[in-house]
N, C-alpha and C positions, 0 to 999 in steps of 0.2 A: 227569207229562204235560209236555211243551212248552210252556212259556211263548208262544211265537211261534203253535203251533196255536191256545192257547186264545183268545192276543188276537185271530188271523182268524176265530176263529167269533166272538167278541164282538162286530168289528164287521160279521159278515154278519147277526148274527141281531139286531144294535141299527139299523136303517138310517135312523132318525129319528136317535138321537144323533152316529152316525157324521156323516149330515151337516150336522145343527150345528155337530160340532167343524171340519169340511172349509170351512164357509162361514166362520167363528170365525175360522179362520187365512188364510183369503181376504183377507178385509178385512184384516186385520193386514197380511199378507207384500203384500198390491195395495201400500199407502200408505209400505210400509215402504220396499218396491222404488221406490216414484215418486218419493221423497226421494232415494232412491241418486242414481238416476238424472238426477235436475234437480239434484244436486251434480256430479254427474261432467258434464255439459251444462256450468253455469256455470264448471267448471276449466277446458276446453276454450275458453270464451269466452276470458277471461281471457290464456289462455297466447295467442291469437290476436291477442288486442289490442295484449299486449308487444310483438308483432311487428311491427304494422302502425301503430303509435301510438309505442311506445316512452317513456319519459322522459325530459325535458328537463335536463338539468342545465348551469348558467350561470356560468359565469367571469365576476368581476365585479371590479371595482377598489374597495377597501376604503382609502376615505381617510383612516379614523381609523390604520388599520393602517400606511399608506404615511407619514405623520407620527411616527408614534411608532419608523419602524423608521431616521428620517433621509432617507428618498429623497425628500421632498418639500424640501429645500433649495434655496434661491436660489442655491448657489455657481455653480450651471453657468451663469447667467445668464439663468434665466428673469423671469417680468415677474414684480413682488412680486403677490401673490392669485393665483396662477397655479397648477396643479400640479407643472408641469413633465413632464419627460422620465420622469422616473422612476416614474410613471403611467400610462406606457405599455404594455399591452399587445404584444408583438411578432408579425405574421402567421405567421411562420417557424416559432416555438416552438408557435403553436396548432394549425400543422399538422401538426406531429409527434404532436402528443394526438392530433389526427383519425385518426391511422393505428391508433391502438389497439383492439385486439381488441372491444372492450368497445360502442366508437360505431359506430354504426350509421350516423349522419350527422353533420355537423356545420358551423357557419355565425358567418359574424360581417360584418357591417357598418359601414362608416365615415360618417357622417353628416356632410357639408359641402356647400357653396356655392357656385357659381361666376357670377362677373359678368359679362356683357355685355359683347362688342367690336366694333366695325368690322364684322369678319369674321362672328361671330354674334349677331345680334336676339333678344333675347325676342317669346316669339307674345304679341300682344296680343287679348283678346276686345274691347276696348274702352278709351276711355281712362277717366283716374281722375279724380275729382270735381275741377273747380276750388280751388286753393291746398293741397290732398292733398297732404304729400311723403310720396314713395314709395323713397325711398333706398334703406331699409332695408330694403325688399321688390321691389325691383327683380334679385332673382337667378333662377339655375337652382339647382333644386334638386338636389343630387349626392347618389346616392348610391353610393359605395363596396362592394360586393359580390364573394363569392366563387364564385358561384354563379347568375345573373340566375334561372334554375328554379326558384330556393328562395324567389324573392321572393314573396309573395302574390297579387299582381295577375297575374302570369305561372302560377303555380302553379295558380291558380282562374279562367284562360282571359281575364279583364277587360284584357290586355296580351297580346299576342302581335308577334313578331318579324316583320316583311314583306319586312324587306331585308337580308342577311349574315347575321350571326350573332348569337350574345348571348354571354354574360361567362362563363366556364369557369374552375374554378382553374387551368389551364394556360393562360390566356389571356395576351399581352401586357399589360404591364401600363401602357403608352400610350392602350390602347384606349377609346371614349366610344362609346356607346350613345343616339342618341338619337330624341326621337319626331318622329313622321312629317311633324307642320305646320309644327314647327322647320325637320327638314327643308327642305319646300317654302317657308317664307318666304325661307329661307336660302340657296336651290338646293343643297343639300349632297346629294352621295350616298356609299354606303361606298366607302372607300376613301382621301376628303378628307381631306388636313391643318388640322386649325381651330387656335386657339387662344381661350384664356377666362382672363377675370382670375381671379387669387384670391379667395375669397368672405370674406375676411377682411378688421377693420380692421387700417390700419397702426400701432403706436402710436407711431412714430418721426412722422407727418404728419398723422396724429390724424383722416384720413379711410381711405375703401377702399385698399386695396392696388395698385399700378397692376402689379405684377408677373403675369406670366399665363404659361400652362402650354399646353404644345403638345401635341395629342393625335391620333390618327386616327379615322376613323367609319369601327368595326368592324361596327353595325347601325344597322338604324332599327328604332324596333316603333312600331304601334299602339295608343292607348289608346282602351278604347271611351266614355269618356267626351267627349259634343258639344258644340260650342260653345254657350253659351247665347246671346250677343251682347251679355249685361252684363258690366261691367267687372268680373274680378278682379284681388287681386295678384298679379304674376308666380309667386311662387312658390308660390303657393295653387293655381297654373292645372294641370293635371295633364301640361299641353300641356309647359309647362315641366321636367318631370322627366326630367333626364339620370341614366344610370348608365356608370360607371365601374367600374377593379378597385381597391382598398384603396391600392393604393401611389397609384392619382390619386388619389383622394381625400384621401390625406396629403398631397400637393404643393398642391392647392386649399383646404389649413387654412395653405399660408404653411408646410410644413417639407417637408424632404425625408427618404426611407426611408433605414432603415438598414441593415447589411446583414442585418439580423434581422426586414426586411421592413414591411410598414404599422404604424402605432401605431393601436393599435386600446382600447379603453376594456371591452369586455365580448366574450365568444364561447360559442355556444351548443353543447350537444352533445344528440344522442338518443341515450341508453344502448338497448343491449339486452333491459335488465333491470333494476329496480328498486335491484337490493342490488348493482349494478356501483358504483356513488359511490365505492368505497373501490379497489377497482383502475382507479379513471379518476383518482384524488389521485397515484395512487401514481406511475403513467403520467407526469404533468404535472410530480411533482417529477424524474424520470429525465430531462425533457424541458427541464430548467432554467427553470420558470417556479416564480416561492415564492408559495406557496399560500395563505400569510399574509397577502402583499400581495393575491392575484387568487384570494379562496375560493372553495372550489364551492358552489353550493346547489342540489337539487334541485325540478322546478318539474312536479310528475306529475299536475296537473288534469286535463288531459287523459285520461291514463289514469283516474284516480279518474270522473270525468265518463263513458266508456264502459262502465268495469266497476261502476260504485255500483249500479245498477237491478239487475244481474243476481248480484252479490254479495246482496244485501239477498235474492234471491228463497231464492240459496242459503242463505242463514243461515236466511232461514223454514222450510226442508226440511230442515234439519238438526233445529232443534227440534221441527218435526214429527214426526220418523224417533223421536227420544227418547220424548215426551211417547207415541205409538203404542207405541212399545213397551212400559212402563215400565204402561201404561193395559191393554194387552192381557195381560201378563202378570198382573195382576191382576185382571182380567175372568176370565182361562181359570184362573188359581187355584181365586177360586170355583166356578166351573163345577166343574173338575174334585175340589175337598171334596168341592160337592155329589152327584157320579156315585159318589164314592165313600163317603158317606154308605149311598146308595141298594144299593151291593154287599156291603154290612156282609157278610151271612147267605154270599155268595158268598166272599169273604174269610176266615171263620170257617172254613167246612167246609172248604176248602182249605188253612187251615193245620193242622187236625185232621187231615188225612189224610197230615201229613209235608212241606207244601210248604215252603220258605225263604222267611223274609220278603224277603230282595233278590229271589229272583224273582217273589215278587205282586207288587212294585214295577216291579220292573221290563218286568210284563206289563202296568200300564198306561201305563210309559213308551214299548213298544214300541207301544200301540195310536195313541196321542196323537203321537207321530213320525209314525207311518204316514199320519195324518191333516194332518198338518202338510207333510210333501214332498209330496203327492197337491196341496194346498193351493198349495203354492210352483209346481209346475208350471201350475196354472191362473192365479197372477199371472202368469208370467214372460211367458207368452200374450198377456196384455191389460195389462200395466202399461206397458208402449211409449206407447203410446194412450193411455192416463191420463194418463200424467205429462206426454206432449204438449198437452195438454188446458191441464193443471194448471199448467203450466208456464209456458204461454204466457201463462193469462190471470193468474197473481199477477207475470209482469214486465211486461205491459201497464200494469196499477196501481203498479206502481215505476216504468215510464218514466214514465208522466204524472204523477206525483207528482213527480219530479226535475224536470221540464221547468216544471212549475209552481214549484218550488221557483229553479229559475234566475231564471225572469221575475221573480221579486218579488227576488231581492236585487241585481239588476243588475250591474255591473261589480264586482265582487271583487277585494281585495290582490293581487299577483301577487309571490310569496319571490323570486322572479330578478330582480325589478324594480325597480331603488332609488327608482322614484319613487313606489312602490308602486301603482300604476295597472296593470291588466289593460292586455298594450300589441295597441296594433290591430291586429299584424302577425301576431299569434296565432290562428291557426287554431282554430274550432270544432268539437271533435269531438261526435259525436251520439249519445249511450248507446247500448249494445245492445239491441235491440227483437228478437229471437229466439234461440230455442235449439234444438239440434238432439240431439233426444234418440237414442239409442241403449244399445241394451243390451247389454253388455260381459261377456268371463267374469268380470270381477271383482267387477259389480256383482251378478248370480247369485249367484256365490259370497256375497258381502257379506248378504243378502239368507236365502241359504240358511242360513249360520254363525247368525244374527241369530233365525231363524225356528227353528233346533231349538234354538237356547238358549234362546226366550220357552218353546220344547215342556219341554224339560228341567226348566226354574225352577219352571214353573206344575204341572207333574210333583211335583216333587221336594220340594217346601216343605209341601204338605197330606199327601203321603204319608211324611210321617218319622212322623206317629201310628199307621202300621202298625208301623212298626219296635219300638213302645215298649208292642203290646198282646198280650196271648195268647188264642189261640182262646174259650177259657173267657169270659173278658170280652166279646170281640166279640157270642158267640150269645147272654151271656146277659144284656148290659148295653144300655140305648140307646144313641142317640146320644152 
């Protein structure tokens, strides 16, 4: 007789067992599939976040490196304790890296000073306490940028442009940007020729630099920070924050560019991709910058901070997907001893009458499949909905565990930052708090392979004692 016949009347005429085994592989293939699925969800996070986050990696100036390679020499005639030139970063070269397939974006800032003339006042909120000097804090604050968009105050809407324009890396590099009450103390509009000292000391006169640098007002912006009408110091005042393009801001440290463009001390990039580090080194040494002096280090908090809640949900689903199976197959083992216990006398007379033992086996391999796909079709149904369920609510408990976990260690090392201090201009990214589940043919698939292997194993391991008995024994022996 048919193997296949006997196993469909087996399960017409068992319809209690039948749907044991159908419920049996429910639950298994439900949990097994939500696992899939809130994996394949948190790949998809993931690969979205590279996109939209990226990793930071930071060119920096290595001063043990820059001494031990000779460039830090006094012969050029820098001041002794000084680094000199040869610490320099060059804009020119780091633009060349920025073209790299690899970045995504890329930024560097010159940090200087520029002092008060004639021609332009610092905004005062107020004056400074009785016998106060304020020398040393009597500047604008310059900064150097390649990009004014990239800045954070502009970026996060607290600064916005009112008048001309702002700073482009094709911008002139004359151009000064500055704010609005400057501005109006000033009467300046775009267009004006100003000039601003150096923010340097001299050390040849052993005070500020009387040397000053001529520039145009390419914008003005607003800052939305108000006056309070207490005094602060100039430079503290946010009123006070000019920007410029790199090359002014090298002539307002007291040097002028070379043809290799601003000296710059550090430059940042946003990779693509994580494991890009080693084709963005490679990039930089084609691009004539040595990597020894100015290394890379990658700085991917960010990313790790978006993707950690939803990685973590994944790795719970993974060892979930395990732990279910590895449980379920063992579950349906016994089970299935025990139905085959209970078929002794069925077993017996069917191998008496000439059956093969692979095909009793394999007649309740085929019943136990049958119940097993019947099984996978009512997951595939409703494990959408579960795993959405389930999904949502174990990275709910990873977001707020990470968020909790942030607030109590406060500011953080930051590997790109020699001072090692998390620097303010760093944007905070916010975990991922959802997933979008979907079921995929590969997940099915994953799911399906998954569920007739648990059928198979729990199949296959209790009935090798058919393989090893003869009729005789079966009718006439116990269990």
């Amino acid at each position: 007789m048919n193997l296949f016949k006997r196993a469909w009347w087996r399960l017409r005429g068992h319809p209690g067992k039948t749907v044991m085994f159908v419920g049996l592989f429910f639950v298994i293939c439900t949990l097994v599939l939500s696992g899939f699925l809130i994996q394949s969800a948190a790949a998809r996070a993931a690969d979205s976040a590279k996109s939209s986050v990226g990793v930071v990696a930071t060119m920096q100036l290595d001063v043990d490196a820059l001494i031990n390679s000779g460039g830090a020499s006094n012969s050029n005639g820098a001041r002794p304790g000084t680094i000199g030139a040869g610490g320099d970063l060059h804009s020119k070269l780091v633009d060349k890296v920025c073209k790299s397939s690899v970045v995504a974006q890329c930024n560097y800032t010159v940090d200087s000073g520029a002092a008060p003339t004639d021609q332009v006042k610092l905004h005062r909120q107020g004056e400074p306490p009785a016998g106060q000097d304020t020398t040393g804090t009597d500047l604008f604050r310059a900064a150097g940028v390649r990009d004014i968009n990239s800045v954070k105050e502009f970026r996060n809407g607290d600064s916005k442009i009112v008048s001309g324009s702002g700073l482009k890396p094709d911008s002139e590099t004359g151009l000064i940007v500055i704010e609005e009450r400057v501005a109006e103390d000033n009467r300046l509009k775009v267009g004006d020729r100003i000039k601003v000292r150096v923010g340097e000391v001299d050390p040849r006169k052993g005070g500020m630099s009387s040397k000053k640098v001529e520039f145009t007002v390419g914008g003005i912006f607003r800052n939305g920070i108000v006056d309070t009408g207490s005094y602060v110091p100039a430079m503290a005042d946010p009123s006070n924050q000019i920007y410029v393009t790199p090359e002014g801001a090298t002539r307002l440290q007291g040097k002028e560019p070379t043809a290799d463009g601003a000296a710059l001390r550090e430059a940042s990039f946003i990779l693509r991709n994580p494991n890009d580090l080693g084709r963005l080194k490679e990039d930089a040494k084609a691009a004539g910058i040595d990597t020894r002096i100015f290394p890379l280090s990658v700085n991917d908090k960010q990313y790790k901070a978006m993707v950690g809640p939803i990685n973590k949900t994944a790795d719970f689903a993974s060892v979930t997907v395990w732990l279910v199976a590895i449980a379920g197959t063992a579950i349906l083992a016994l089970v299935i001893a025990s139905n085959m216990r209970e078929r002794r006398k069925e077993m017996g007379i069917l191998l008496s009458l000439g059956e093969k033992k692979p095909k009793l086996l394999g007649q309740h391999l085929v019943e136990v499949v049958a119940c097993a796909a019947l099984a996978i079709g009512f997951a595939a149904a409703g494990s959408q909905f579960i795993a959405q369920g389930i999904g949502d609510q174990l990275l709910s408990d990873q977001v707020s565990s990470a968020k909790d976990s942030a607030a109590d260690s406060g500011r953080e090392r930051d590997p790109s930052d020699s001072t090692g201090i998390e620097k303010e201009d760093t944007p905070q990214a916010e975990p991922i708090d959802s997933m979008d589940i979907k079921l995929g043919a590969g997940d099915f698939g994953a799911v399906g392979a998954t569920g007739l292997g648990i059928a198979a194993l729990a199949t296959i391991v209790p009935g090798i004692r058919i393989l090893r008995l003869n009729p005789r024994d079966i009718l006439t022996k116990g269990d």
